[in-house]
N, C-alpha and C positions, 0 to 999 in steps of 0.2 A: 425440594427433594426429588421432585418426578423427573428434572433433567439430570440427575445423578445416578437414577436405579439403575439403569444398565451398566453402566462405569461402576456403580455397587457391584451388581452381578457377575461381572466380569471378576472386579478383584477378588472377589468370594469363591471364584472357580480357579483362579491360579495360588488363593493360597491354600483351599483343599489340595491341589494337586503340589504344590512344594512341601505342604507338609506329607501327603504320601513317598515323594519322592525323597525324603529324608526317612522316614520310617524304612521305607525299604531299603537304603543305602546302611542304616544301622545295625537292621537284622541280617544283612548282607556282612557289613564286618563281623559281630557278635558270633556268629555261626561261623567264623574263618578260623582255622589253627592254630593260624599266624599271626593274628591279632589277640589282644587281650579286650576286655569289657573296655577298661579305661581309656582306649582309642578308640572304642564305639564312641563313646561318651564325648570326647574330647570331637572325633568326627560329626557326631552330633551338633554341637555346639558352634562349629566353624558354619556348618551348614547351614547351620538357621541365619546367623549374622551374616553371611554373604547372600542368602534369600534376600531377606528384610533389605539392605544395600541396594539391592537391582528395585523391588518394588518400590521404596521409595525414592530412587534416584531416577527412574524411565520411568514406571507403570504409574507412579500417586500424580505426577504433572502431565503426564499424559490423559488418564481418564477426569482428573476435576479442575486441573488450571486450563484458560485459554491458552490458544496458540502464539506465538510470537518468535515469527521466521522474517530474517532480513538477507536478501541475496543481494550482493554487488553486481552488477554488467558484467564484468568479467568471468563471474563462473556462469553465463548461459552464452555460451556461443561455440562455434566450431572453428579448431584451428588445428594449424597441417600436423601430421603425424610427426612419429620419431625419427623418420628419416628425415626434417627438415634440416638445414644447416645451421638454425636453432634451436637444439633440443633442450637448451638447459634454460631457455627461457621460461620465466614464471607466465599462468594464464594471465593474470595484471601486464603484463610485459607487452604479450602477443594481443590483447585488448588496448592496449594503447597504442600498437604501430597499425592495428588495425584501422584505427580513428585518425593514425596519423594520414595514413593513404589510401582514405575515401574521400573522393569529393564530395563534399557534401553541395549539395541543391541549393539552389537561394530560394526563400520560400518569401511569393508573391506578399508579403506585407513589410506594412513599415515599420516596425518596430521590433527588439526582441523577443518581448513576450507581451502575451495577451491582456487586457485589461479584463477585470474582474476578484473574484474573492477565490484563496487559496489556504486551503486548511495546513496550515505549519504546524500544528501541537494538538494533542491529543488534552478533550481538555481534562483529564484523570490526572495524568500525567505531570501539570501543571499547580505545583502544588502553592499555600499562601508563602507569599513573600519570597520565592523562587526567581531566581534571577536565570536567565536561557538565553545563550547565543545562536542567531540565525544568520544564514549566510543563503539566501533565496532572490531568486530576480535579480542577478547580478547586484546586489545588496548585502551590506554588513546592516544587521538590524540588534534591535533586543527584545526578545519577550520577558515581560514580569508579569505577577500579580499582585498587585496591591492588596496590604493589608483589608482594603474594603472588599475585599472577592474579585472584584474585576481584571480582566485580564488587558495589558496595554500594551502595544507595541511600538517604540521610536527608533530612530537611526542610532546604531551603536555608538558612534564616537563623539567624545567630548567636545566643544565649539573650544572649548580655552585650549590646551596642547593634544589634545588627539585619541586618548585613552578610550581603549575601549571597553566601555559600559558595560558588556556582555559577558567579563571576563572579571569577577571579583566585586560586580556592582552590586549594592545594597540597598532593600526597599525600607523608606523612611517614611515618618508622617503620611499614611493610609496609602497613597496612590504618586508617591516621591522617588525618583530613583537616584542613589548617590553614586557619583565617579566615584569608582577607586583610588583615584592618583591625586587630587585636591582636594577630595570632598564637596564640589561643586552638584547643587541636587535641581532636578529638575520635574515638573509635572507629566505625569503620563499622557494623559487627557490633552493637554493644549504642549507639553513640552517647551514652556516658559520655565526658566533659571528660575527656583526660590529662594536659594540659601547659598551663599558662599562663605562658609566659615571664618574666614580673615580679612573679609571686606569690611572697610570700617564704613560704610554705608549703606541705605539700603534700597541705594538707586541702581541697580546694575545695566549693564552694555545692553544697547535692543539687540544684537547680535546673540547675545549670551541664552540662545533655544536650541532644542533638537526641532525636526521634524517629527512629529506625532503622526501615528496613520491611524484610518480605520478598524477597528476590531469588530467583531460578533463571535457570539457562541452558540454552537449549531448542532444538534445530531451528535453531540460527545466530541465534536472537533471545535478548536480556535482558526478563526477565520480570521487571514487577512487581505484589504481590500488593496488594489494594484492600481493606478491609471498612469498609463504615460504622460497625461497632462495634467497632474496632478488634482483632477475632475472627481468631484464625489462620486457615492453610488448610485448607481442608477437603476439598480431590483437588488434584491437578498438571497437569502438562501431559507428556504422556509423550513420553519420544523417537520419532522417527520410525525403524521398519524400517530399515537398509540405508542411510541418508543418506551416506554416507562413498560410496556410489558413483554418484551424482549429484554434478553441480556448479551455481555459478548462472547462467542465461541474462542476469537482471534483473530490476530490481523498478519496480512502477509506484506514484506516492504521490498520493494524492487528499487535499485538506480537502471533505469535504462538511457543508451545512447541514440537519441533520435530527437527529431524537432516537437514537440509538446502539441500539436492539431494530430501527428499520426497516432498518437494510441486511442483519442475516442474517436478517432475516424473508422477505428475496427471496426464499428459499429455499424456504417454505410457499405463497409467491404460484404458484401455477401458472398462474392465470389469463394472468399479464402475459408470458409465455414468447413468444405466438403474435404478441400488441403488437408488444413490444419487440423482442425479440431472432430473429423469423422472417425480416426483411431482412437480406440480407449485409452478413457482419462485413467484408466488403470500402469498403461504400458509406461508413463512418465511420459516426463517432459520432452525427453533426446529423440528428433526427428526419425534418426537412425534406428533404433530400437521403434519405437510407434509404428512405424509403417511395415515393419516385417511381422512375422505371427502373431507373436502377442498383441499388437495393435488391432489384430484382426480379430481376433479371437471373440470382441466384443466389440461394435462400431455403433457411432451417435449419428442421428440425421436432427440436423437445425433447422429450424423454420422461419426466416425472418418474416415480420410482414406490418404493415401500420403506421411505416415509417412516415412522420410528419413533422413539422414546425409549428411552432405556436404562433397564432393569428393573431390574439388579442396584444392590445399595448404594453400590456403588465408581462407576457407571455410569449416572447419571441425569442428571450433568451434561452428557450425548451424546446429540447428535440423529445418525441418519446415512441417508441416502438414495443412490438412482441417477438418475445420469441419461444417458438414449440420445440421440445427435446423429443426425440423416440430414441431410445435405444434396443438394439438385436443382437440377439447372437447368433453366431458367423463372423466366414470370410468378408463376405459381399453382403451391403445390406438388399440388392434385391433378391437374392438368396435367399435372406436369412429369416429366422422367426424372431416376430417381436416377442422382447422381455414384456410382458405387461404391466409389472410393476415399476416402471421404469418410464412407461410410455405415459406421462401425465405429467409432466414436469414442463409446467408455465411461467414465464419469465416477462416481466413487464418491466420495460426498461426507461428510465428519464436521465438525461442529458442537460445538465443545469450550471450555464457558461459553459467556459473554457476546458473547467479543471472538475469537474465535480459529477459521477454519474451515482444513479440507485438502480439496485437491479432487486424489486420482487421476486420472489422465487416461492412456486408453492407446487408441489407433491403432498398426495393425500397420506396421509399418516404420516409419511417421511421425512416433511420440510415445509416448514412454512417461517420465511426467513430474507432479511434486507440483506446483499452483498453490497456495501457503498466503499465506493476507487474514486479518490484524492491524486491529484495529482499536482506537484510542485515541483516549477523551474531551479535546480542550482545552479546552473548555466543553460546559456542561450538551447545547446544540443546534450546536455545533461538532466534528466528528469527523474524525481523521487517519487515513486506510485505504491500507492498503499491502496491494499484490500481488506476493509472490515466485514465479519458476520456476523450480522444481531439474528438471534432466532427467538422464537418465543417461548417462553418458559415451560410452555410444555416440550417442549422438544427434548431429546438425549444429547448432550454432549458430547457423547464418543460419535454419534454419528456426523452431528456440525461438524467434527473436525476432521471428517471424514470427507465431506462436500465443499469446505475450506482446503483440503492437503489437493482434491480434482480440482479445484480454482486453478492454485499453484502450477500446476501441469500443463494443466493447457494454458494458462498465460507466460507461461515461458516459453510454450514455443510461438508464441508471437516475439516474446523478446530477442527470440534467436534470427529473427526475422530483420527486427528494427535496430539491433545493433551494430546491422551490416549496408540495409540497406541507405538511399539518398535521396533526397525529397525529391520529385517532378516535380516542377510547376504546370507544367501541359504533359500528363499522362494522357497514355492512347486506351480510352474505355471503352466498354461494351457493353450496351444497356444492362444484359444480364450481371456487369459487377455490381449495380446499386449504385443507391444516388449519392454515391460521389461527390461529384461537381458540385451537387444541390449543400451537399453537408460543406464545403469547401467555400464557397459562397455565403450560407448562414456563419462558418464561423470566422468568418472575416469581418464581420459586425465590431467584434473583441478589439481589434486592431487602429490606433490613431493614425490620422494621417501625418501630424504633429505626434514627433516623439521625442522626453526628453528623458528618456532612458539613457544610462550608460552605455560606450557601443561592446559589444559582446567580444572576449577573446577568441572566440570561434571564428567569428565572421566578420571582414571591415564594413559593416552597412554604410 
């Protein structure tokens, strides 16, 4: 109950004041000329019922349910005014001729996407005996879970005519997943045929498997394992400290258009910290609006600093850094006076593979709380990025969701960024942007030299 008392408090203060605002609105008809009692009453009555409507339709999911906001690419970007000779284009419309006529970059590796683990499903989400189509890594896949808990992922379509699994398929015998179309069942775990219903044998085709891949269950996510050469794992993804005493505030889901190294390369960009993200995360997301007054009104200074690679054998696949928040208020933060409740906001940050960061976050009294950002290829230059917030049970509610809706803000305007711009392979740096190079280098580890990836629509490799 202690992350709910303010979100208590709250709704205790808007229905004292809806119910004064109905008392006054009653004794307001009652005392009219014009009106009779019985229209008080009946005024009465309407009031209350469209009250209770608004509170529980906004106020009760807003103060005690998590968040769960999913934005498409096409509603974060900037496109020409009404005076184009396309005004009646949809944003979807103008997001897609945008993609049509950017060259995109060839980005220095071989392959589509990066080898490692990719959290596809929430694992809540995934319920027993649940059958889920994935369409990730240039891949048609199927998630299920077997009647035994476990969660197992194989190649959607049927080896006998093609049917896809993902679509009407059924979990049989503990860890079994049945075609649709013939009935044909097959094992999660090794995706060996077991059953063909009208085979009057019980020999069948070596042909007659899917492809079975790696699974883990990690941090509330289903992890699946990626290698262009079909190569085991070769590190994990380790539990989280102490998760079991955290809960979720919400998660925020982005499709961005860009190659899958640029968004946690944000992380080495230090340069863009002062750009982007020094207007308040009050002002929104829209560049436009941030950098005119209201952006000013209240300004962050970021701190990177610590940034390094992991040494050890077990630990190379880790990048991890710090970073310090102060915020001021002012135009200008050397102007301005720091906020000081504000100015303690430490951020420890790990980078684990390709697709997977944690970001610590601790404010004294105010926050003490994991931001963990998932990210998964749908296509080669298409990426699904999810942002989770565990805070710890003492924490408020209203507030998490408060320091999740300033996530949202300022990661859009990085996506306003990356859905326009083109990968460099040799950008012209400046020491002061941050190691770059050095992060561009470490995550070229992910990348085979052999690939037998599909080749991407994007791009003829």
């Amino acid at each position: 109950m202690i992350r709910y008392s303010l979100s208590i408090a709250v709704l205790g203060v808007l229905l004292s004041l809806c119910r004064m605002g109905i008392q006054l609105s009653h004794e307001l008809v009652k005392h009219s000329q014009l009106l009779q009692p019985v229209v008080a009453d009946w005024w009465t009555s309407i009031a209350w019922v469209l009250s209770t409507y608004l509170l529980l339709r906004y106020m009760v999911p807003l103060l005690f349910f998590p968040l769960d906001v999913f934005v498409p690419y096409q509603q974060v970007a900037n496109y020409p005014e009404s005076s184009s000779s396309r005004v009646n284009a949809s944003r979807k419309e103008w997001a897609n001729e945008m993609q049509r006529r950017r060259q995109l970059g060839l980005p220095a590796f071989s392959s589509p996407f990066p080898n490692g683990w990719f959290a596809v499903c929430k694992s809540r989400d995934l319920k027993l005996a649940q059958v889920v189509p994935l369409n990730v890594l240039g891949k048609n896949l199927v998630l299920f879970r077997g009647l035994d808990g476990q969660a197992y992922i194989t190649d959607a379509y049927c080896p006998h005519l093609g049917a896809n699994m993902g679509v009407l398929g059924q979990v049989t015998g503990g860890n079994e997943l049945q075609c649709p179309f013939h009935g044909w069942t097959f094992r999660g775990d090794t995706g060996q045929c077991t059953h063909i219903p009208y085979c009057t044998t019980d020999k069948y085709p070596s042909q007659a498997k899917v492809q079975a891949h790696n699974v883990v269950e990690r941090n509330g996510d289903v992890f699946l394992w990626h290698d262009s050469e079909g190569r085991e794992p070769s590190w994990t993804v380790e539990e989280l400290p102490d998760l079991d005493q955290y809960y979720s505030a919400g998660q925020l889901t982005h499709t961005v258009r860009c190659h899958i190294s640029e968004i946690p390369e944000n992380g080495a960009d230090f340069a863009h910290f002062s750009m982007l993200h020094e207007q308040s995360m009050l002002a929104g997301p829209d560049l436009n609006t941030c950098r005119g007054l209201l952006g000013r009104m209240m300004t962050h200074k970021w701190s990177p600093s610590g940034w390094s690679v992991g040494q050890d054998e077990g630990e190379r696949h880790i990048i991890s850094f710090s970073l310090a928040l102060e915020t001021y208020l002012g135009t200008k933060i050397s102007e301005s006076r720091k906020v000081s409740i504000f100015d303690k906001l430490n951020v420890s940050v790990q980078q684990i593979g390709p697709a997977y960061v944690t970001l610590t976050a601790k404010m004294p009294y105010l926050l003490d709380g994991i931001f963990i950002q998932t990210i998964v290829p749908e296509e080669q230059f298409l990426q699904r990025v999810t942002h989770t917030l565990m805070v710890k049970k003492t924490n408020q509610m209203l507030l998490a969701k408060f320091y999740l809706k300033s996530e949202q803000n300022q990661f859009e305007r990085d996506v306003a960024m990356w859905n326009h711009k083109t990968y460099l392979t040799r950008p012209v740096l400046l020491k002061e942007d941050g190691p770059i190079r050095k992060y561009r280098q470490w995550y070229s580890q992910f990348y085979s030299p052999k690939s037998d990836d599909i080749k991407s629509p994007d791009k003829d490799w």
